[in-house]
C-alpha positions in Angstrom: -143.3 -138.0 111.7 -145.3 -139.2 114.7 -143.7 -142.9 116.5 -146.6 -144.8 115.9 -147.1 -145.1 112.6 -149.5 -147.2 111.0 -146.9 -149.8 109.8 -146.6 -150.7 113.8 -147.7 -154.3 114.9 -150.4 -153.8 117.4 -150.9 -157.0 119.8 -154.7 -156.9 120.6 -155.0 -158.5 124.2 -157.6 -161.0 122.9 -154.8 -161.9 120.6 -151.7 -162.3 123.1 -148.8 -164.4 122.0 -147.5 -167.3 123.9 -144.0 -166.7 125.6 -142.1 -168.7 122.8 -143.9 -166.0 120.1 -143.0 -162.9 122.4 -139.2 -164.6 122.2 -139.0 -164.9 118.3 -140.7 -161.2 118.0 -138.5 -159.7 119.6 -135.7 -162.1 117.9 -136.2 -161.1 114.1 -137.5 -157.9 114.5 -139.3 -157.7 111.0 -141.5 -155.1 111.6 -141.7 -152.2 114.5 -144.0 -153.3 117.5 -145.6 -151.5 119.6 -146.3 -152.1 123.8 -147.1 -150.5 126.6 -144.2 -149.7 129.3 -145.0 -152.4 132.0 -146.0 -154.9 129.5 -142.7 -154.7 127.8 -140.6 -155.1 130.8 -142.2 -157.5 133.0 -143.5 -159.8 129.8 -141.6 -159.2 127.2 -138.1 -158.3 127.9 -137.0 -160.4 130.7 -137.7 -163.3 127.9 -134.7 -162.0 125.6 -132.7 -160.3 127.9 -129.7 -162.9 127.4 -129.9 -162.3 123.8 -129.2 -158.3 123.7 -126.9 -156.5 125.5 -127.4 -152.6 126.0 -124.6 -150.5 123.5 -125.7 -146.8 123.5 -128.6 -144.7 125.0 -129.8 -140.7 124.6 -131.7 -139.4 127.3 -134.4 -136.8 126.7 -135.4 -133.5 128.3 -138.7 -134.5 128.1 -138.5 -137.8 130.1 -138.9 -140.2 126.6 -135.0 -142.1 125.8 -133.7 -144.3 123.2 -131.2 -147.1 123.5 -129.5 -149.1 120.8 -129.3 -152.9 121.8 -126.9 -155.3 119.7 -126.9 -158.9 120.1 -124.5 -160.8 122.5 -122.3 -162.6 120.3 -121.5 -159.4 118.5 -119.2 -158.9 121.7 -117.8 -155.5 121.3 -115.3 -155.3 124.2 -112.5 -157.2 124.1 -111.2 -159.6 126.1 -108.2 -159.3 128.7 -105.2 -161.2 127.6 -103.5 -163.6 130.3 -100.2 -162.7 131.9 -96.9 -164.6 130.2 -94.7 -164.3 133.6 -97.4 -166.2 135.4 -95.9 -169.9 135.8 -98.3 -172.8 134.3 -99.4 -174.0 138.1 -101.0 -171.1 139.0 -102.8 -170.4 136.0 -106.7 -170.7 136.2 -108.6 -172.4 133.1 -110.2 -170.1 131.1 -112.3 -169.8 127.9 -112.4 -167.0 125.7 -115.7 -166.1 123.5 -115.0 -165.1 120.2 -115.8 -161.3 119.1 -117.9 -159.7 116.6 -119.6 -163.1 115.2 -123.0 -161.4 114.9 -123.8 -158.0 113.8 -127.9 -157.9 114.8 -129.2 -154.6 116.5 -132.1 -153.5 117.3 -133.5 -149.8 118.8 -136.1 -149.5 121.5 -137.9 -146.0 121.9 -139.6 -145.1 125.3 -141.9 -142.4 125.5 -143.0 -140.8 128.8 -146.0 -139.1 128.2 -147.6 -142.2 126.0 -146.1 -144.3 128.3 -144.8 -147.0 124.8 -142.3 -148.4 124.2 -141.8 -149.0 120.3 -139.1 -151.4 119.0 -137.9 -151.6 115.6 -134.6 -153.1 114.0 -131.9 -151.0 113.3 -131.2 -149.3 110.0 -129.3 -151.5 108.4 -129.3 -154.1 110.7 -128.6 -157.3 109.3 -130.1 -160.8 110.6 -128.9 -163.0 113.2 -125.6 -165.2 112.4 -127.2 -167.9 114.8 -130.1 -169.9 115.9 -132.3 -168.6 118.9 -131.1 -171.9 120.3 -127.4 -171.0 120.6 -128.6 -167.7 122.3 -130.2 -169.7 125.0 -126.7 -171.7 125.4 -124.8 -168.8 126.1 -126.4 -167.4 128.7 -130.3 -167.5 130.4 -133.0 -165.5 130.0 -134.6 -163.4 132.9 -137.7 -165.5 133.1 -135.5 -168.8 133.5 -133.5 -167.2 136.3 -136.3 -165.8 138.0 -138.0 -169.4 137.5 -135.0 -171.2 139.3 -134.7 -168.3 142.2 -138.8 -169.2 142.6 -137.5 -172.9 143.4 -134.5 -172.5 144.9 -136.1 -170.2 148.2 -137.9 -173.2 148.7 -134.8 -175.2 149.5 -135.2 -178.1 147.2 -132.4 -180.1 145.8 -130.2 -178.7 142.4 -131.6 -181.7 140.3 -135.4 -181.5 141.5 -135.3 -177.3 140.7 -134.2 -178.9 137.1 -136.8 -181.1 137.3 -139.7 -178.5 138.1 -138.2 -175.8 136.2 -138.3 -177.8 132.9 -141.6 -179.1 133.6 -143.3 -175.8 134.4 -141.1 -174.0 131.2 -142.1 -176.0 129.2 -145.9 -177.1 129.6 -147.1 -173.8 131.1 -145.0 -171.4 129.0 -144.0 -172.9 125.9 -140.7 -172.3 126.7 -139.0 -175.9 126.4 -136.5 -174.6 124.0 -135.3 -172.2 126.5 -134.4 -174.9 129.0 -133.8 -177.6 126.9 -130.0 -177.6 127.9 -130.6 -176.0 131.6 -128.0 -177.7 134.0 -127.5 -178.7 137.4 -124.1 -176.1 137.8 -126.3 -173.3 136.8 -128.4 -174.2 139.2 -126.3 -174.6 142.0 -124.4 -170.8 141.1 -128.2 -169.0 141.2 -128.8 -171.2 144.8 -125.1 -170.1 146.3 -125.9 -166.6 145.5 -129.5 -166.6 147.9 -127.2 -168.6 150.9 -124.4 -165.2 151.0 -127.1 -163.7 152.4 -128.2 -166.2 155.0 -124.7 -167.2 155.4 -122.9 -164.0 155.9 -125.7 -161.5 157.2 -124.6 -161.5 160.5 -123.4 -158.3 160.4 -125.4 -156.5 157.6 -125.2 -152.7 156.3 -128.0 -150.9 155.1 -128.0 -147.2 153.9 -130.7 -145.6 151.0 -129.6 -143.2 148.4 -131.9 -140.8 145.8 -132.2 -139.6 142.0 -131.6 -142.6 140.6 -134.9 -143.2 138.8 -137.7 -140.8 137.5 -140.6 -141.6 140.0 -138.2 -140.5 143.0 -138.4 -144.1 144.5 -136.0 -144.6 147.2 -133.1 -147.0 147.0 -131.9 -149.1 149.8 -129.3 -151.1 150.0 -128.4 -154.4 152.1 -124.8 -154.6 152.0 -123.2 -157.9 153.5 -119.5 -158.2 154.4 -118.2 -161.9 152.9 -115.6 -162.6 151.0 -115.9 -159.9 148.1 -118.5 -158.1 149.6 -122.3 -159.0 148.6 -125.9 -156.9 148.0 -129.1 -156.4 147.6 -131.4 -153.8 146.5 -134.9 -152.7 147.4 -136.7 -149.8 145.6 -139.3 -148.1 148.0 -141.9 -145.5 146.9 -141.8 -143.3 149.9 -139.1 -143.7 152.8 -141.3 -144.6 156.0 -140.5 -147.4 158.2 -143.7 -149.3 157.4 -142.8 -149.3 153.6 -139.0 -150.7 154.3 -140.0 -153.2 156.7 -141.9 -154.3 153.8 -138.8 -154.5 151.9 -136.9 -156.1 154.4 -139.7 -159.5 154.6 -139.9 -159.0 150.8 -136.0 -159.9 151.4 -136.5 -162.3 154.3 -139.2 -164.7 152.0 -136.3 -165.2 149.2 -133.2 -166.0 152.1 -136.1 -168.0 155.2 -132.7 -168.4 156.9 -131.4 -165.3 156.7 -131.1 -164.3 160.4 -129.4 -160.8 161.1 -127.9 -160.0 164.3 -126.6 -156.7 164.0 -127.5 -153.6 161.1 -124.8 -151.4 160.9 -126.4 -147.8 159.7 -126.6 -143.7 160.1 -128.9 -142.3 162.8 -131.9 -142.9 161.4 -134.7 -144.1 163.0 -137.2 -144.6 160.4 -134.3 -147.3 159.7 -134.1 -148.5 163.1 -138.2 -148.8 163.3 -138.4 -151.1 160.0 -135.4 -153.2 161.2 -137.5 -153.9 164.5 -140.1 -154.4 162.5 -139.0 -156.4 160.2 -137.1 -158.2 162.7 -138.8 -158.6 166.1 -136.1 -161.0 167.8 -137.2 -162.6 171.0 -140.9 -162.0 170.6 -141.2 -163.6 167.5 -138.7 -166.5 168.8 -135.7 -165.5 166.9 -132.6 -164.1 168.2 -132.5 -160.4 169.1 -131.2 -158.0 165.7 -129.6 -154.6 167.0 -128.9 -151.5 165.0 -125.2 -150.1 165.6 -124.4 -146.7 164.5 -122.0 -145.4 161.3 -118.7 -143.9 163.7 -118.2 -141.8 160.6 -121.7 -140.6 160.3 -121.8 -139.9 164.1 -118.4 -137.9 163.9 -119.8 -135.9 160.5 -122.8 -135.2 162.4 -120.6 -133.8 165.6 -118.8 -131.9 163.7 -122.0 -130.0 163.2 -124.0 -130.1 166.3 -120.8 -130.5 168.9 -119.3 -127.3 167.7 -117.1 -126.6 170.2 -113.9 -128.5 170.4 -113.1 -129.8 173.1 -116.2 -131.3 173.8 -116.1 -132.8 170.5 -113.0 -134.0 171.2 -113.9 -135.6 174.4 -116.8 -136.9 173.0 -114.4 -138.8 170.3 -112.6 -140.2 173.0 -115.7 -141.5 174.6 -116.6 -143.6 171.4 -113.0 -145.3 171.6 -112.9 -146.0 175.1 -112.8 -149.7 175.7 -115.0 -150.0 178.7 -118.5 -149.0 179.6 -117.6 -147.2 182.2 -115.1 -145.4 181.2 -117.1 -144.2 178.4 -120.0 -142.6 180.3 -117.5 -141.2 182.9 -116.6 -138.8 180.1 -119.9 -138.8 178.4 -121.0 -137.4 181.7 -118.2 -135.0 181.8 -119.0 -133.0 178.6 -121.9 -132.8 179.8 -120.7 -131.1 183.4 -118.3 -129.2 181.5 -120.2 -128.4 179.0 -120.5 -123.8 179.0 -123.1 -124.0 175.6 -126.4 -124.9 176.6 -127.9 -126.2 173.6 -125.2 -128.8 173.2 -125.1 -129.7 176.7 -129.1 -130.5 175.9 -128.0 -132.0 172.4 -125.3 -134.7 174.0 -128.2 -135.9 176.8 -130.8 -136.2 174.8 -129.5 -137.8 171.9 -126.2 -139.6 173.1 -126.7 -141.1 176.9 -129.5 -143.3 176.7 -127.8 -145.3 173.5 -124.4 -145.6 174.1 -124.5 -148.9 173.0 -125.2 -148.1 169.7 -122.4 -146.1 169.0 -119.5 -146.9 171.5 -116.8 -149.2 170.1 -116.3 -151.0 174.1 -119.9 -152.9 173.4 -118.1 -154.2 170.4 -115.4 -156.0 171.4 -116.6 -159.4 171.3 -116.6 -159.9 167.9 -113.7 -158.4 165.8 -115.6 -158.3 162.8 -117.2 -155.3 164.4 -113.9 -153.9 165.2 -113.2 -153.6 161.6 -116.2 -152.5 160.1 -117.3 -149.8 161.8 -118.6 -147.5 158.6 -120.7 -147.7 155.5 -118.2 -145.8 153.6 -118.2 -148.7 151.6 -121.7 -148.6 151.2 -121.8 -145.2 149.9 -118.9 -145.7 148.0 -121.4 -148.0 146.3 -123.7 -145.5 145.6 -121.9 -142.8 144.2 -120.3 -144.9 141.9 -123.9 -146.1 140.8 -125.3 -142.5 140.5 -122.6 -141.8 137.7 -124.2 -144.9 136.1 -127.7 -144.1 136.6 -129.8 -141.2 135.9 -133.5 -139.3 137.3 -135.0 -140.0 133.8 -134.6 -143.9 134.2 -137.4 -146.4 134.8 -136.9 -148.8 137.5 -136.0 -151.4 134.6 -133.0 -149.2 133.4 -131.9 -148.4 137.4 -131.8 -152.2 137.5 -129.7 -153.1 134.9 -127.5 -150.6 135.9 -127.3 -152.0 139.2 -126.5 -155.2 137.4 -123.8 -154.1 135.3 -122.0 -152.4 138.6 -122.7 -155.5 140.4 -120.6 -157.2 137.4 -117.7 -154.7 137.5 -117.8 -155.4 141.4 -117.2 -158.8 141.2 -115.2 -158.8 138.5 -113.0 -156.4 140.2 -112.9 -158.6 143.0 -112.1 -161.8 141.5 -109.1 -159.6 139.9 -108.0 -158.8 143.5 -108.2 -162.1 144.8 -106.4 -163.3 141.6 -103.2 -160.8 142.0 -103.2 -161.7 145.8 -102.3 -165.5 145.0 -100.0 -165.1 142.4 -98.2 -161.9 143.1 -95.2 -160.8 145.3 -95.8 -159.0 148.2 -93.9 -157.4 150.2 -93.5 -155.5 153.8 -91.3 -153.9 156.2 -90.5 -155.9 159.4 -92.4 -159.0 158.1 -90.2 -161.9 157.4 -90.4 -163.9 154.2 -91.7 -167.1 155.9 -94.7 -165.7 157.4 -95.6 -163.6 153.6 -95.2 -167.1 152.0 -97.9 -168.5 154.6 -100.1 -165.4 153.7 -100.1 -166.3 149.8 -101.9 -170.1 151.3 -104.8 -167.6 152.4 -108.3 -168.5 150.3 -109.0 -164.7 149.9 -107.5 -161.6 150.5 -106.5 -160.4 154.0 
C-alpha cells in the first residue's frame, strides 16, 4: 500500500490555511494530511508543539522514520513524590499535573526520498478530553515563544513584549486564542534566559561535535559557566571559519550585550579565526576576546606528538608554572635538551609563540580561569546527546533532542541545588560552624 493514498488531504498553495486552521488540523486529526518536510516543521508544527509530546519513534534503513506523538495531558511519566523527613520550612511549593487525563495520539510518517511528511491519527485513537484552549494554558506553542524571543532581543519592557505580541498574534496570524491568557511571568522566564548569556559569557566554551543529523551538519556548542551551567547551539553546513563566524553574529543579534572576553577551546584554528571574526575587539571598539586552550586537549595531544617522556613531562610542568618566566625557561629547555628532532621542531613551532594560550601563569588573575581549565564538560554534553540523537535525524528531530537533554540538565540541576540546601553534609577537618554557613550559600559550591 503506497503512503499517499488518495484519501490524503492535499493543501493546494492557492488554498493555504490561516495559522489558527493549521492549529485545529493538526488538533482533530480527522483525516491523514499530507506536507512537504520544511513546510511541516517551520509552519506547521512549531504551532502545536505544546500540545503533543514525542512517545515512540522507529528509524529506517532507508533514511524515512515514524514517531508516535500523544497529547500532553495524557502525561505518561510519573511524577516524583516529595521527601517526608524534609521539615515544613524548607519545603518548596509545588504543583503536581494530574496523569493520563487524555488519551489522543497521533502518528507522523517522514519519508526521505519524497521528502513528506504524512500525518494521520492513531488507530484507535480517541478524541481530545479538552478544549484546544486548555492546551494553550498549559504550556506555549513554538510560534508564541519564538514571537516573544523576536521582542525581547530588542530590550523592551515584559508588559510592552505582551502588548506587541498580542497585537501581532492576533491581527496578523489569527492566533488570539493562543495568547489570550499570555502573561507577564512567562515573559520575564523567556527574557532571563537571552541575559545568561550576556550576563555570564565572560568566560565562554565552545567545542563542535558530528553524526547527529542526516545532512552531516556540524554542531557547535556555546557552553557558559553560571550557576547550573547554560548553552547554546548552532548547526553549521560545513566547518570553516567564515561559516561559524556566521553562527557566532547569528548568536550575538539575539544577546546585543553579549560581550565575551575569553573562549575556552581545543587547538583549532578554524575556531580561533571565526571567534576573531566574529569578535574583532579593539578595532571594532569592543574589548579584546582571546581564545585559551583545553589543558586536557593540549596534554591528549602531547601524549601523541611529545612522545618521549621526559620532555613531556617537562613540558607539563611548564603549563603549571606560575610565572612567565619560569615557564619559557623550561619551554626553552626541552627544546635544548631535546635528542628527537621532529619534536624539538614540533614544541617551537607550535608551542613558543602562544604560550599565553595555554599556560596556567597568564591565568591567574581571575580564579574562574583557575577552575575551569577544560571542556570536559562540554563533551560530556555531547556524548550524552549522541546516545539521544541519531545520523538519520532532520535538524527538527536533533533539536528536540537537544531540548529534552537541555530539560534533564536543568532538572538535574535544580535537584542538586535542592539536596545542597536541605541536606547534611559532612567533612573531615571542617568544623560544624563553618558547614552550617555553607548551607546559607544560594547555589552549590
Amino acid at each position: 500500500m503506497t503512503p499517499f493514498a488518495s484519501n490524503i488531504i492535499n493543501i493546494p498553495v492557492s488554498e493555504a490555511p490561516t495559522p489558527n486552521q493549521k492549529r485545529n488540523l493538526l488538533f482533530n486529526v480527522e483525516q491523514p494530511l499530507e506536507l512537504s518536510i520544511e513546510e511541516f516543521d517551520k509552519e506547521w508544527w512549531p504551532l502545536v508543539s505544546n500540545i503533543w509530546t514525542n512517545f515512540s519513534h522507529k528509524n529506517n534503513v532507508n533514511g524515512n522514520l515514524w514517531e508516535v506523538f500523544i497529547c500532553r495531558f495524557n502525561k505518561p511519566k510519573k511524577s516524583s513524590t516529595r521527601k517526608e523527613e524534609i521539615s515544613q520550612e524548607k519545603r518548596r511549593v509545588t504543583k503536581i499535573r494530574s496523569a493520563n487525563l487524555c488519551f489522543a495520539k497521533i502518528k507522523v510518517y517522514r519519508y526521505a526520498s519524497e521528502q513528506k511528511v504524512l500525518i494521520e491519527r492513531f488507530k484507535d485513537s480517541p478524541d481530545h478530553s479538552h478544549t484546544l484552549e486548555e492546551s494553550e494554558k498549559l504550556k506555549r506553542s513554538q510560534t508564541v515563544q519564538n514571537l516573544v524571543m523576536q521582542e525581547a532581543i530588542k530590550n523592551y519592557r515584559p508588559p510592552e513584549i505582551v502588548n506587541a505580541v498580542k497585537e501581532y498574534a492576533t491581527e496578523k496570524l489569527d492566533l488570539g486564542e493562543s495568547v489570550k491568557e499570555l502573561r507577564r511571568k512567562e515573559v520575564t522566564n523567556i527574557k532571563y534566559k537571552l541575559k545568561n548569556l550576556e550576563q555570564h559569557g565572560w568566560l565562554t566554551l565552545i567545542d563542535s561535535t558530528h553524526k547527529t543529523n542526516r545532512y552531516d551538519c556540524r554542531l557547535f556548542t556555546l557552553y557558559i559557566r553560571d550557576y547550573y551551567g547554560c548553552w547554546n547551539v548552532v548547526f553549521v553546513s560545513k566547518e570553516d571559519s567564515v561559516t561559524i563566524a556566521e553562527g557566532l553574529k547569528i548568536v550575538r543579534r539575539f544577546a546585543r550585550h553579549w560581550s565575551p572576553r575569553y573562549f575556552l577551546s581545543d587547538q583549532s584554528n578554524i575556531e580561533s579565526n571565526s571567534i576573531r571574526m566574529a569578535f574583532p575587539g579593539l578595532k571594532n571598539g569592543e574589548q579584546d576576546c582571546d581564545v585559551i586552550f583545553c589543558t586536557v586537549h593540549i596534554m591528549r595531544t602531547w601524549m601523541n606528538k611529545i612522545y618521549d617522556k621526559k620532555m613531556r613531562q617537562k613540558m607539563i610542568h611548564a603549563m603549571h608554572k606560575r610565572t612567565k618566566i619560569g615557564c619559557e625557561d623550561l619551554v626553552q629547555q626541552a627544546i635544548n635538551e631535546c635528542s628527537i628532532t621532529t619534536i624539538k621542531n614540533y614544541i617551537t613551532r607550535n608551542y613558543t609563540k602562544n604560550i599565553h594560550q595555554w599556560a596556567l601563569w597568564a591565568r591567574q588573575h581571575f580564579p574562574l580561569l583557575l577552575q575551569v581549565t577544560s571542556t570536559n564538560a562540554l563533551e560530556s554534553y555531547h556524548s550524552e546527546l549522541k546516545s539521544l540523537t541519531s545520523p538519520q535525524h532532520g535538524l527538527i528531530g536533533a533539536c528536540h533532542k537537544i531540548v529534552e537533554l537541555d530539560k534533564k540538565k536543568c532538572s538535574d540541576s535544580e535537584h542538586v541545588a535542592y539536596e545542597f540546601r536541605v541536606k547534611r553534609i559532612s567533612a573531615v577537618g571542617v568544623d560544624d560552624d563553618i558547614l552550617q554557613e555553607i548551607h546559607k550559600f544560594p547555589f552549590p559550591v
